[in-house]
C-alpha positions in Angstrom: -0.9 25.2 15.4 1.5 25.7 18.5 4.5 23.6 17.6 7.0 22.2 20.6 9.6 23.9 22.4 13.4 22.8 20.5 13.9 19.6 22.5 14.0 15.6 21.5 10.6 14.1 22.0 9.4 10.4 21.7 6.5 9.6 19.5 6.0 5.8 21.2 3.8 3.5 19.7 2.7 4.7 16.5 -0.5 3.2 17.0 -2.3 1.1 14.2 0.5 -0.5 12.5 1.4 -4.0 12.7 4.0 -4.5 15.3 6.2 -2.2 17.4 7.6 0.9 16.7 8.6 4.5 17.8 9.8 7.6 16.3 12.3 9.5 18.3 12.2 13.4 16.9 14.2 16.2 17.5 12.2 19.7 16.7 14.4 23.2 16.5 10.6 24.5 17.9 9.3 25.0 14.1 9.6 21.4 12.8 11.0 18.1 13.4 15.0 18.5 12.3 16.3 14.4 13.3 14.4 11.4 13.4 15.5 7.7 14.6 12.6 5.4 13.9 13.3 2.0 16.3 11.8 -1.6 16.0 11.3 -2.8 19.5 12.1 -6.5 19.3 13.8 -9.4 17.8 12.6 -12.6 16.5 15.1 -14.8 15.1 13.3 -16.6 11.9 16.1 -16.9 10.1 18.4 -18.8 12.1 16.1 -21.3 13.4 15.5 -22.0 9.8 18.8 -23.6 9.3 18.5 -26.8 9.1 15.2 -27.1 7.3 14.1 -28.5 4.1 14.2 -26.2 1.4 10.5 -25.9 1.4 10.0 -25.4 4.6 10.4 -21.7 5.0 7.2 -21.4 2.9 5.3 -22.5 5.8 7.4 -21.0 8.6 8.2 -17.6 6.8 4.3 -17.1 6.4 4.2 -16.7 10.7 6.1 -14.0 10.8 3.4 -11.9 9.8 -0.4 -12.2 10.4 -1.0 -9.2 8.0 1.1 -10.1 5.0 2.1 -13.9 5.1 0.9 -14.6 1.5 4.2 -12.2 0.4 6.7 -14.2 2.7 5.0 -17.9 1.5 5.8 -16.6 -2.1 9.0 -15.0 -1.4 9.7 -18.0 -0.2 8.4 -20.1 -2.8 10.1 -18.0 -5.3 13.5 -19.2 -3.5 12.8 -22.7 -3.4 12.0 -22.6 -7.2 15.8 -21.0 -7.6 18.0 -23.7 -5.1 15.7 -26.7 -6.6 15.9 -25.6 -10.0 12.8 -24.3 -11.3 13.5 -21.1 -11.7 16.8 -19.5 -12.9 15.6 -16.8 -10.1 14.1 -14.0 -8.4 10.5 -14.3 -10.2 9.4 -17.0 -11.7 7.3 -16.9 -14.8 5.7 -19.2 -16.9 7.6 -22.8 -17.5 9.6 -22.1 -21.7 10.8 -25.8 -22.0 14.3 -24.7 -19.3 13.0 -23.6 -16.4 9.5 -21.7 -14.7 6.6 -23.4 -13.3 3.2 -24.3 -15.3 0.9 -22.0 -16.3 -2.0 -23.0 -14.1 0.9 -22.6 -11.3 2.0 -18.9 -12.1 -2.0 -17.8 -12.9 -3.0 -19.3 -8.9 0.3 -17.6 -7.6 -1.3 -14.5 -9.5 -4.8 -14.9 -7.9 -3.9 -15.5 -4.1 -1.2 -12.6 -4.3 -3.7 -10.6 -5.8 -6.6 -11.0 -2.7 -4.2 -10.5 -0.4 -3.0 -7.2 -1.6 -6.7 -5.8 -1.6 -7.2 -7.4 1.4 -4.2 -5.3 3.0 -4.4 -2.3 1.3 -8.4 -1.8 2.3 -7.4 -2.7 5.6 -4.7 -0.1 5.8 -6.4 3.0 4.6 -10.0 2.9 6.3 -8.6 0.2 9.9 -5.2 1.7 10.2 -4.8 4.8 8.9 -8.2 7.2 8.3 -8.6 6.9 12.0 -5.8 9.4 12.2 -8.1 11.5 9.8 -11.7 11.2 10.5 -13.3 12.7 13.3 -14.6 10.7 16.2 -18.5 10.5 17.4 -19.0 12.3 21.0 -18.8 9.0 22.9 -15.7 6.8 24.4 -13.2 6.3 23.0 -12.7 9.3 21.6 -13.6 11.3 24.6 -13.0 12.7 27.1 -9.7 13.6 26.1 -9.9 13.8 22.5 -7.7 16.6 20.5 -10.0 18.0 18.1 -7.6 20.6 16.4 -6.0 17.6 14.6 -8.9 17.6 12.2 -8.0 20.2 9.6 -11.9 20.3 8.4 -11.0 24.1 7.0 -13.2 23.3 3.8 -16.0 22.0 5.5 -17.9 25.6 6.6 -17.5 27.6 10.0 -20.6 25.8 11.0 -19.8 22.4 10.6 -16.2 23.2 11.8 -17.6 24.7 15.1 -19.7 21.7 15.3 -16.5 19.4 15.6 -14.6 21.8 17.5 -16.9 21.8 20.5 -16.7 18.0 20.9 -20.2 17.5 20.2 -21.0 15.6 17.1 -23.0 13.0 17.1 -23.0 9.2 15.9 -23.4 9.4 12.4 -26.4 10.9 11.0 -28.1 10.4 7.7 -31.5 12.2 6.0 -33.6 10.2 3.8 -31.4 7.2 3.6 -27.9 9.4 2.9 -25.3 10.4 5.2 -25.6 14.0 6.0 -21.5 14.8 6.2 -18.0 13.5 4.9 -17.5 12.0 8.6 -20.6 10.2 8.4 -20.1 8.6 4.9 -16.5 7.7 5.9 -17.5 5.2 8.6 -19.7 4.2 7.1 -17.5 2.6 4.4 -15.1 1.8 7.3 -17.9 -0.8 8.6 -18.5 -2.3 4.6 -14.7 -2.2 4.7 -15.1 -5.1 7.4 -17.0 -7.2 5.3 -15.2 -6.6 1.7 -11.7 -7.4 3.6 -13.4 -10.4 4.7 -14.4 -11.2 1.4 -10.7 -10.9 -0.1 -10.2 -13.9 2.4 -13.0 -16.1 0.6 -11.8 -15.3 -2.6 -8.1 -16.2 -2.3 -9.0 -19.3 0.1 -10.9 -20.7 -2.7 -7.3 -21.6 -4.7 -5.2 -20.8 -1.8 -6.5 -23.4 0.6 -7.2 -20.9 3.2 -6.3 -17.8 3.8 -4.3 -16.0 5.5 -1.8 -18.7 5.7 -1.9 -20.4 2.5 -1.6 -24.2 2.5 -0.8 -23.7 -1.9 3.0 -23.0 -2.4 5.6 -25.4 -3.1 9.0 -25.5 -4.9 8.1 -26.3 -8.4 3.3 -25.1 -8.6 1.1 -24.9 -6.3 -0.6 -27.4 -4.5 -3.7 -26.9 -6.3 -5.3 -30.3 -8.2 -4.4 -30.1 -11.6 -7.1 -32.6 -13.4 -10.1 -30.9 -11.1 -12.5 -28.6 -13.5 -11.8 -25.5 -11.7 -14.9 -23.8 -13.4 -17.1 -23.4 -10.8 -14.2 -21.8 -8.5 -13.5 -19.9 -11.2 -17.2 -18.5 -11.0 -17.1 -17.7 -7.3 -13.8 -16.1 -7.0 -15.1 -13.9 -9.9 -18.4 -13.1 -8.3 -16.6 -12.4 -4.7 -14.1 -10.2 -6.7 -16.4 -8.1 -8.2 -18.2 -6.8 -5.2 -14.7 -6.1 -3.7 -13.9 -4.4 -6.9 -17.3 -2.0 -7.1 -16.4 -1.3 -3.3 -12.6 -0.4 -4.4 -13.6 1.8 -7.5 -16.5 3.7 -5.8 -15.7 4.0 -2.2 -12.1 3.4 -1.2 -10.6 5.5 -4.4 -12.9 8.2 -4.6 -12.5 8.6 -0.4 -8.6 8.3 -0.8 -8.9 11.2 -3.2 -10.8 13.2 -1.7 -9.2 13.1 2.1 -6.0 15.6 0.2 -9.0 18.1 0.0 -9.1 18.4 3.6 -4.8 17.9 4.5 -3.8 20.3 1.9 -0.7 20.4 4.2 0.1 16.9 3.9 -0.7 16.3 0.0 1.9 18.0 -2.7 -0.3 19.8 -5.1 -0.3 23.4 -3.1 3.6 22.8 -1.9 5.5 23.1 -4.8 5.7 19.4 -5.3 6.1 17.9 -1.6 3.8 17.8 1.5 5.0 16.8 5.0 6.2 13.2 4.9 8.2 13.8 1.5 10.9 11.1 2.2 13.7 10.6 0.1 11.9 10.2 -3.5 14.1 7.3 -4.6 11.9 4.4 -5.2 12.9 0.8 -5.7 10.5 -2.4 -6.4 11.6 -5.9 -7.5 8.7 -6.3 -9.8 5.2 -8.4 -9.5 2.8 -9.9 -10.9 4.2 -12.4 -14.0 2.1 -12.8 -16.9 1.7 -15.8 -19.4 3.4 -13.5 -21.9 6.3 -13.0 -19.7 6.3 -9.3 -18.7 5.7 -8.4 -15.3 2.2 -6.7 -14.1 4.2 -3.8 -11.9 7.4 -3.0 -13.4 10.7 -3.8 -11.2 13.7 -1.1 -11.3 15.1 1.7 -9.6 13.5 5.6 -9.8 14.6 8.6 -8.9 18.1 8.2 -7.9 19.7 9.6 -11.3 22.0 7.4 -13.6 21.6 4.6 -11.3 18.2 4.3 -12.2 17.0 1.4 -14.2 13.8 -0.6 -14.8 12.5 -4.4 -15.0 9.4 -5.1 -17.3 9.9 -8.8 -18.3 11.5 -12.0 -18.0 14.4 -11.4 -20.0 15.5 -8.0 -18.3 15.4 -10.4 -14.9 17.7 -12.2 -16.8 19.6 -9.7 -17.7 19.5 -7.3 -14.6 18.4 -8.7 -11.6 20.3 -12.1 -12.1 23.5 -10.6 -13.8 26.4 -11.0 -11.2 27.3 -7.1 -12.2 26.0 -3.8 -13.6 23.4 -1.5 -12.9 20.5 -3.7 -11.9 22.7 -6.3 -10.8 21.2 -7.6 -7.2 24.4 -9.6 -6.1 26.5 -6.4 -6.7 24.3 -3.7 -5.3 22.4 -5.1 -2.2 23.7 -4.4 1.1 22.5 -4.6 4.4 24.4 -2.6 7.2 24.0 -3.1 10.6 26.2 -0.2 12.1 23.0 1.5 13.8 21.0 -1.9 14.4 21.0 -3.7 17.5 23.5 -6.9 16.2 26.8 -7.7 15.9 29.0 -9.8 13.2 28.8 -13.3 14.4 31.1 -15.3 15.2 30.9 -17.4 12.0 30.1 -14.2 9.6 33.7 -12.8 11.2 34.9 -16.8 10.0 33.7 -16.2 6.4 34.4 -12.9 6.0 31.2 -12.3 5.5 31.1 -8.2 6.1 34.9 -7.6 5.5 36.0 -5.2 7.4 33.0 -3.5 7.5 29.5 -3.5 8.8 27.4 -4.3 5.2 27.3 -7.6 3.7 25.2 -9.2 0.7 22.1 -11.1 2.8 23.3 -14.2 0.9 26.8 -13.8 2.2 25.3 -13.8 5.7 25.2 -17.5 7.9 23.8 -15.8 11.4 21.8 -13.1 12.6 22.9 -12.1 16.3 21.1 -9.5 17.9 23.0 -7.3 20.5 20.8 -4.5 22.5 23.8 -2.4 23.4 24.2 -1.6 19.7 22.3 0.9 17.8 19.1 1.8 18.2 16.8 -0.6 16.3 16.7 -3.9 15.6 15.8 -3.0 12.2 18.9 -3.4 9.7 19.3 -1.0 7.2 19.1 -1.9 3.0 20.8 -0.1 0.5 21.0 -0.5 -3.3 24.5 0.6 -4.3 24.4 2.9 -1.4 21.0 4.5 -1.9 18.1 4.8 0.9 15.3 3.7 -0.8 11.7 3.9 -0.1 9.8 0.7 -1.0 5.6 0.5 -1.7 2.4 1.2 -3.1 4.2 4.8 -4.5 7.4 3.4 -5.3 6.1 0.5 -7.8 3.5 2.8 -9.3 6.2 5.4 -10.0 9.3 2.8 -11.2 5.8 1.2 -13.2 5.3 4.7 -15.1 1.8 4.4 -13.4 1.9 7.8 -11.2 4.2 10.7 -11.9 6.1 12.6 -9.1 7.0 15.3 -11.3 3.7 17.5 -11.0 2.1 16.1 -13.5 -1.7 15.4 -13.2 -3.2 12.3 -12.1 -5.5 12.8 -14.8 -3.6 12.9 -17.7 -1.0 10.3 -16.4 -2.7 7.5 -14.2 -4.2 5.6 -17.0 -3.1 1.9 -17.3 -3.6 0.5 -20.7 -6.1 -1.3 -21.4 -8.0 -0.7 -17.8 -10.2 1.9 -16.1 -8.1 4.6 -14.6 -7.9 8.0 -13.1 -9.9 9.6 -15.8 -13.1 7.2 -15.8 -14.2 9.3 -13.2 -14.9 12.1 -15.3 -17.7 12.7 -18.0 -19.5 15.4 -19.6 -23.2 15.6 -18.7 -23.8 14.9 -22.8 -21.9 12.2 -24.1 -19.3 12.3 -25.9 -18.0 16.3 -24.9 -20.0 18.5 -24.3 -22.6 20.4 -21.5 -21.3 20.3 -18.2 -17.5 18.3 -16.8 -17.8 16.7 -13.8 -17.2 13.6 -12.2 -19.1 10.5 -13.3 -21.4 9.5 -10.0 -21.1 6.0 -12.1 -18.3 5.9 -10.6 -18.9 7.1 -6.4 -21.0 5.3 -4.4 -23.8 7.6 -4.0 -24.2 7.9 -0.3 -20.3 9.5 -0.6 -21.8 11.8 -3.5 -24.5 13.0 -1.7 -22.4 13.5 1.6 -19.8 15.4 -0.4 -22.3 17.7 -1.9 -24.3 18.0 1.8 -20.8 19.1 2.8 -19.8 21.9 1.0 -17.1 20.0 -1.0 -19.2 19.4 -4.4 -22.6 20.4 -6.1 -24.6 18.2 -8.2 -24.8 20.0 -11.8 -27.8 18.1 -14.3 -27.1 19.5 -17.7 -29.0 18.1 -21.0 -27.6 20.4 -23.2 -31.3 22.1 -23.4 -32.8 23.4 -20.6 -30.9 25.5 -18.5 -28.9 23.9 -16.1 -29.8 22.5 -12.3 -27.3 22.9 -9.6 -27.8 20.9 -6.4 -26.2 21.9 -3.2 -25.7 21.5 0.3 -28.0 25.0 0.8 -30.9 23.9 -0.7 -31.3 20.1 -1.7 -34.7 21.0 -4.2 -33.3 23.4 -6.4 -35.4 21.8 -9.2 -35.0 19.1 -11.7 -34.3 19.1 -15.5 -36.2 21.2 -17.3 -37.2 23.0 -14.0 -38.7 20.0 -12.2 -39.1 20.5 -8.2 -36.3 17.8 -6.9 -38.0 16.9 -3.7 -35.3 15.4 -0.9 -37.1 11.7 -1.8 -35.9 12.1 -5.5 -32.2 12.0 -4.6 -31.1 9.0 -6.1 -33.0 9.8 -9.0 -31.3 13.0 -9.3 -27.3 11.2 -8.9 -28.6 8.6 -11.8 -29.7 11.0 -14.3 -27.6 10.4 -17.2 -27.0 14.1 -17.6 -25.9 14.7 -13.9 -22.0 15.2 -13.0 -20.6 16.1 -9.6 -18.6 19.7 -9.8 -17.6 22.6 -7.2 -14.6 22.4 -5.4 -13.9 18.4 -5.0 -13.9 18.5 -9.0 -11.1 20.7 -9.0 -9.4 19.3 -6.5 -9.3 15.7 -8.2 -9.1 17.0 -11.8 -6.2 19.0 -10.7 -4.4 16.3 -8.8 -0.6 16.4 -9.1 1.8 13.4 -8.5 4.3 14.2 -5.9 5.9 13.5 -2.6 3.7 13.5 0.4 2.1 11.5 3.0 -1.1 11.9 0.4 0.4 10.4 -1.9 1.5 7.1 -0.7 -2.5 7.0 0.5 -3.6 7.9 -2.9 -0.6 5.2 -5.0 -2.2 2.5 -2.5 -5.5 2.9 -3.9 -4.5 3.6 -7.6 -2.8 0.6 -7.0 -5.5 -1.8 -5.8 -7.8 -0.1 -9.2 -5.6 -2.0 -11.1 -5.1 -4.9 -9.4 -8.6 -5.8 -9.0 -9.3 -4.9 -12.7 -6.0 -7.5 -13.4 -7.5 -10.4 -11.4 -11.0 -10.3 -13.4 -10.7 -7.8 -16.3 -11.5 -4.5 -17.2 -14.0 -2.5 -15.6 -16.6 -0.5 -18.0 -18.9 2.4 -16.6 -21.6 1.3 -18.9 -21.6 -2.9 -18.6 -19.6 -2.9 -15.4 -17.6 -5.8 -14.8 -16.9 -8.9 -17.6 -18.4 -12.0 -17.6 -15.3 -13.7 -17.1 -11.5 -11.9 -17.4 -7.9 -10.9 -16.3 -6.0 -13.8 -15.0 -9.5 -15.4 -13.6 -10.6 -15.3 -17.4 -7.0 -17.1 -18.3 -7.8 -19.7 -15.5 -11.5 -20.3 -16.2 -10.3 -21.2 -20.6 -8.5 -24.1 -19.7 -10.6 -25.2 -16.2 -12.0 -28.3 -17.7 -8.2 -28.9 -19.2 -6.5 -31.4 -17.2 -2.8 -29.8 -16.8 -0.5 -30.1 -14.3 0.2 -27.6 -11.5 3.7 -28.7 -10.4 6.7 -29.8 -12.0 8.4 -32.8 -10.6 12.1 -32.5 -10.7 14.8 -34.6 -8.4 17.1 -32.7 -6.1 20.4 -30.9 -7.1 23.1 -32.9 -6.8 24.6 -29.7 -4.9 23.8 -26.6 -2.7 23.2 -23.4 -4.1 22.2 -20.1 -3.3 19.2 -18.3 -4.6 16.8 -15.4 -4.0 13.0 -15.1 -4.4 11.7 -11.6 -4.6 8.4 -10.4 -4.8 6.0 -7.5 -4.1 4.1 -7.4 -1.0 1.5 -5.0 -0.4 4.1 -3.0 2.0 6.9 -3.0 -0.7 9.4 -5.0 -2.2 10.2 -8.6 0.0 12.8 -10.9 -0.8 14.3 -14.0 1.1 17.5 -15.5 0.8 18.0 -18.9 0.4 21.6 -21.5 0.3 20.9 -25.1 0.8 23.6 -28.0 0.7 23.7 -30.8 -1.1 21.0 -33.0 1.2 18.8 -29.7 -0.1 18.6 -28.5 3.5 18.5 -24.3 4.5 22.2 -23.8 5.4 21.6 -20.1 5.6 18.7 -17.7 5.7 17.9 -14.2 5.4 14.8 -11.9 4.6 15.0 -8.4 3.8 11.7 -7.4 4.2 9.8 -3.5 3.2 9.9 -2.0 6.5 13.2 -2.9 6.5 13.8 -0.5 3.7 11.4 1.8 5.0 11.9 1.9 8.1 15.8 1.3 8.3 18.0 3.5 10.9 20.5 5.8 9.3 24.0 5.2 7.4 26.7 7.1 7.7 26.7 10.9 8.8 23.5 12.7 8.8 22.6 16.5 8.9 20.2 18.3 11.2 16.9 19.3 8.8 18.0 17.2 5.5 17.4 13.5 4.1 20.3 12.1 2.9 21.5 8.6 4.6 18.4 8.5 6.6 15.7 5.4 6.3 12.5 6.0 4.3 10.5 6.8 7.6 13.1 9.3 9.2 13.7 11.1 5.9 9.9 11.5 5.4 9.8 12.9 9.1 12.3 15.8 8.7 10.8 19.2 7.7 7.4 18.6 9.6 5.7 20.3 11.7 5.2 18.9 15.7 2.3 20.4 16.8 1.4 20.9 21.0 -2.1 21.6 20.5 -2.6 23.2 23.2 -4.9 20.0 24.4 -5.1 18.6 27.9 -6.9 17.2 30.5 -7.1 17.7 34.7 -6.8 13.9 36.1 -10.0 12.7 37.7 -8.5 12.4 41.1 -6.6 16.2 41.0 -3.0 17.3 40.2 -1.5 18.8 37.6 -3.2 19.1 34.0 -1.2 16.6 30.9 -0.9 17.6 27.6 -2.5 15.2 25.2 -0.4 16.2 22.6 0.5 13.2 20.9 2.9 14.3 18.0 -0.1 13.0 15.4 2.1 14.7 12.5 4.4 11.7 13.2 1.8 9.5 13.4 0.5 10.4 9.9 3.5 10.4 8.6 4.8 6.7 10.0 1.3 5.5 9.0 1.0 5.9 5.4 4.0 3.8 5.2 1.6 0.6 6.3 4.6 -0.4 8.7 4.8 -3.7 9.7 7.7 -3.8 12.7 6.9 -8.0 13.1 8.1 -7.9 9.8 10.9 -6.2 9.8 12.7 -7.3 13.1 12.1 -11.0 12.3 
């Protein structure tokens, strides 16, 4: 790796991610020591939603993103259930006889949510972000010009390494039905990955109206028919949701794990606890997910940030926390957002009210305008804080304020195991049930064209042990070692060889899994997206088992289905206040934790709006003074930047018409790093 002369380089687009932005790096010629990520527009949602009924930013909010409207139409929701008096606020659970919404309602708000955060995560890792990982065939567009060094393929072999590095591979390949490398496997499962995110769509459409803007939200339920027998719907969003779930649990977490084996530099587990793209390791989430017993699926709270932290598991500790006007999880007391390195200024009618004091923070429901001003700043991204703390928002952050993936070095394996559901270690098994012969991991549980490509790549052998005859070990040298007992294994046997029950997958991607740590890196947020869509899956239809697979009927699908031929209503009818009010709806979207801010007068009509969205945490500029090489005050996205390396790579090209060669060098570090956030700029400039 040749890294860049000291200098200040621009890294403009990232590339993949919804919306516009750039990242603006400093490097002291070893590694990046300032970062100013910038949003590259303005929008204006929330003023030209004055004015509206209090429903109607459900339907407007949804446009601001093509990606992630179902968040913004709940967000929203959840804030028209607070000024209209459904809810008492933030999330709203189950109706108790004061306030809450029906249980059909919060079961449907459940379902829909639930597509659309597999829908988005799938969509992130293999459409957005493996690109930046997986090498290229030899064909436009990845040639002429294409930097081959980025592809860190050190475990792969010198040969199949020397293969890449001369630009020469081919489409991919496969030998008797199964891809012959990781590369080819990979896409592969990027083209099913079409198809399954397609199938999240169907699924939620089939209680959300359609999908991706939902036609089901409203202040009070959902839209949905209460007195139809929602049995056969039911049926089919279970059927649709267990193909998407057998894709999530044996191709997109088993590829998300092993992809670390490759970026060693980018995971945590070989740098003392942090890769590149550490970031700031405080974690906040407002919680997701309610149940009909009142707790909360992910867990809301703050992590890492020492006695400030706190968590949210359940309707009462909303209560208590989120809605208490002080105190530690108090969200009036402790939500800022500062616009003293965005490009706005204090409107005229904020300066009125008083609205930022002297300063340049204010409470979002304190807010009445949002003017933008280009000469200011440097982004048009404001910056949230939570009593003063940067906070990184996510996949990661709710799985670690959840107590669902440790950051502490800690092993996946002994740690990521939600009660109750298939987790991190279903996918291990001894080759003789219950312990004994050979570890390994279960091929149950990987798809067995990424088995076989693993092992035909150097990363794993196939091990079948009975406990009798002397074991057989499969590799990527010799594919007929021989069978149990000594049995030739011709190549035409393979799948019968990956479904013996005594057969477990070892060598070094068996390590590398079973030895997982939780940490800080780039890797990680890849990984916590795809722990995290394990469980949601498994929470939308039920538990997964390696032996029966998935249940007849279960999760909140199950809940749904025992009372589809029950006639009960979806909506609770309730006049309008007598009187404005404001109120806050907060949610998780797939990106991280979303919340809109909602006052309405006493005609119920928005008198001010404001949404304070993930990449508006993540990608926030800086507050306050920063130093050259640390974190502190710096966004998510910039802190997560400093410390890595911004590699030349020596690439470049001689323009088909003559003059001087140009570096192709496209600061890919950076790229990587911004990525695994799953920015979405549309959102956060809205």
């Amino acid at each position: 790796m040749a890294n860049r002369a000291a200098g200040t380089y621009e890294v403009d687009p990232i590339s993949r991610i919804e919306g516009h932005l750039g990242v603006k790096v400093t490097t002291d010629g070893t590694k990046i020591v300032d970062a100013k990520a910038h949003g590259n527009l303005w929008r204006g949602f929330e003023n030209f939603l004055v004015g509206r009924d209090a429903n109607d930013p459900i339907t407007f909010t949804q446009r601001i993103c093509g990606v992630c409207p179902v968040p913004h139409g709940l967000a929203a929701t959840f804030a028209a259930d607070t000024v209209l008096g459904y809810s008492n606020g933030h999330i709203t659970f189950k109706f108790n006889g004061t306030d809450g919404v029906p249980d059909k309602a919060v079961l449907i708000r459940n379902l829909v949510l639930g597509s659309e955060f597999l829908m988005s995560s799938i969509t992130h890792f293999y459409h957005l972000a493996a690109p930046s990982y997986v090498q290229g065939p030899n064909m436009p567009p990845w040639t002429p010009y294409f930097a081959d060094s980025y592809y860190y393929d050190d475990d792969l072999g010198t040969d199949a390494r020397a293969t890449l590095l001369s630009g020469s591979r081919p489409l991919p390949e496969n030998t008797e039905g199964f891809s012959d490398d990781l590369w080819s496997t990979v896409i592969r499962s990027y083209v099913k990955a079409l198809r399954i995110r397609r199938l999240t769509f169907e699924a939620g459409a089939l209680f959300a109206g359609r999908m991706p803007m939902t036609s089901c939200f409203v202040g009070g339920g959902v839209t949905f028919d209460g007195t139809e027998n929602t049995a056969a719907r039911c049926q089919a969003f279970r059927d649709i949701t267990a193909e998407i779930g057998d894709f999530v649990i044996k191709e997109y977490v088993p590829i998300a794990l092993a992809l670390g084996r490759l970026y060693t530099a980018f995971d945590n587990t070989h740098n003392g606890g942090q890769g590149y793209g550490a970031g700031l390791g405080v974690f906040l989430s407002w919680g997701a997910f309610p149940n009909l017993d009142d707790t909360l699926t992910l867990k809301g709270g703050l992590a890492g940030a020492g006695a400030k932290d706190f968590t949210v598991a359940n309707r009462a500790q909303v209560n208590s926390l989120f809605l208490a006007a002080s105190g530690l999880g108090s969200v009036s007391a402790n939500l800022k957002e500062d616009i003293s390195n965005s490009r706005y200024v204090v409107s005229a009618m904020d300066v009125e009210a008083g609205s930022y004091g002297a300063g340049t923070a204010a409470f979002p429901g304190n807010v009445w305008r949002t003017e933008p001003e280009r000469a200011n700043g440097y982004t048009y991204m404001k910056a949230p804080r939570w009593d003063g703390e940067s906070c990184e928002v996510g996949p990661l952050a709710r799985l670690v304020v959840s107590g669902l993936y440790p950051v502490d070095g800690s092993t996946l394996l002994s740690t990521v195991n939600p009660a109750g559901l298939a987790g991190y270690s279903a996918y291990t098994k001894y080759s003789v049930a219950p312990a004994s012969g050979t570890l390994g991991l279960d091929p149950a549980m990987i798809e067995a064209d990424i088995a076989v490509a693993l092992v035909r790549s150097g990363l794993a052998t196939l091990t079948i042990d009975d406990g009798v005859n002397p074991a057989v070990v499969v590799t990527n040298v010799e594919l007929d070692t021989g069978g149990p007992g000594g049995t030739p294994l011709p190549q035409g046997d393979i799948v019968a060889a990956y479904t013996n029950a005594n057969a477990v997958i070892t060598g070094p991607i068996l390590t590398w899994v079973a030895g997982l740590k939780g940490g800080l890196s780039t890797m990680d947020r890849l990984r916590a997206r795809a722990i995290e869509s394990l469980v949601i899956v498994q929470k939308l239809i039920g538990a997964y088992s390696k032996t029966t697979g998935w249940p007849a009927m279960g999760g909140w699908i199950g809940q749904l289905d025992a009372a589809a031929d029950v006639a009960g209503s979806t909506w609770r009818d309730l006049p309008l206040p007598a009187a404005g009010k404001m109120g806050w709806g907060a949610v998780e979207a797939p990106r991280g934790a979303l919340m809109h801010v909602s006052t309405i007068d006493a005609k119920a009509k928005v008198t001010k709006y404001q949404c304070i969205v993930p990449t508006t945490w993540n990608g926030s500029p800086a507050v306050g003074a920063v130093t050259a090489g640390t974190v502190t005050n710096r966004g998510a996205i910039e802190a997560a930047c400093i410390n890595v390396p911004f590699d030349d790579g020596g690439a470049s090209f001689t323009p088909a018409g003559g003059g001087a060669a140009i570096n192709t060098a496209g600061g890919v570090e950076v790229l990587r790093v911004a990525q695994s956030f799953d920015p979405c700029i549309a959102c956060a400039v809205h």
